[in-house]
C-alpha positions, 0 to 999 in steps of 0.5 A: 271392694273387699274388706282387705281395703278398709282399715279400722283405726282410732278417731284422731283430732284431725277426724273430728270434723268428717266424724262429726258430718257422719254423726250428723248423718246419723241423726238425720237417718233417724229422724226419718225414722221417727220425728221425734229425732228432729236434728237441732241447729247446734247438732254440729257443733256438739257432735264435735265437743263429743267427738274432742271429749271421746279423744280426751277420755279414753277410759269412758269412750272408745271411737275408731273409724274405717278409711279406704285410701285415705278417705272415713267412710264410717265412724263407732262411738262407744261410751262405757257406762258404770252399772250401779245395781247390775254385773257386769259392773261395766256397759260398753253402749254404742251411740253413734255409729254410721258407714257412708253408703258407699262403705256399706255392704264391704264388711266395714261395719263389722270391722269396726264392731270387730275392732271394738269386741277386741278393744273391750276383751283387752279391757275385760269388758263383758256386756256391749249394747246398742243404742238406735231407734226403735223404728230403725229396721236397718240397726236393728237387722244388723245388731240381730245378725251380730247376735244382740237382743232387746234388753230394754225399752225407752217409750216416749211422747212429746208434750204440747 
């Protein structure tokens, strides 16, 4: 499958739903990495209202997917974060991304983070990062190989 094949392109209405079974892929991914990622019964359905507010305000978020004949094989959710005390002012932060196994290893990946470097250059966008778990050695192989580094840590324990 060459990356020819696969064409990156802006989540739409009708995507929601199959966007919303590859976010909850994606959390579930990570709860195998770390249990403090248990999925709620409800994930679904907010994976969905997220996806409709991505569409509705394209000025705080950016969501492309990948198809191949038709068919999303991986999804990128981008929120773009106000910092307060830093410049540059603006953080484009990726929460949600996911290829099918099926998309994984044809260049899909990069096509989406591809697409979004373009989209933020046009909006002159300096700063993107990456938000995946810590015991994630898969996100964090990939974000490496694209040139990101650790910038912070979030620590946490459950209370009993």
């Amino acid at each position: 499958m060459s990356k020819s094949e696969i064409k990156i392109r802006d989540l739409k209405e009708t995507d929601v739903p199959v966007a919303a079974e590859l976010m909850m892929r994606l959390k579930k991914l990570n709860g195998e990495f770390d249990s403090i990622f248990n999925v709620s019964e409800g994930a679904k359905s907010e994976a969905e209202q997220i996806l409709k507010e991505a569409l509705k305000d394209k000025a705080k978020h950016i969501a492309y997917v990948s198809e191949r004949d038709g068919k999303v094989l991986g999804l990128i959710v981008i929120n773009l974060i106000h910092r307060c005390y830093y410049t540059p002012e603006v953080e484009a932060r990726i929460v949600d991304f996911y290829i099918m196994p099926e998309g994984r290893r044809t260049g899909a990946g990069k096509l989406l983070v591809d697409r979004t470097y373009k989209e933020l250059k046009a909006r002159n966008v300096k700063l993107i990062t990456a938000e995946f778990p810590s015991l994630n050695p898969i996100a964090m192989k990939f974000y490496k190989g694209l040139g990101f580094r650790e910038i912070v840590g979030i620590y946490g324990k459950m209370l009993e």
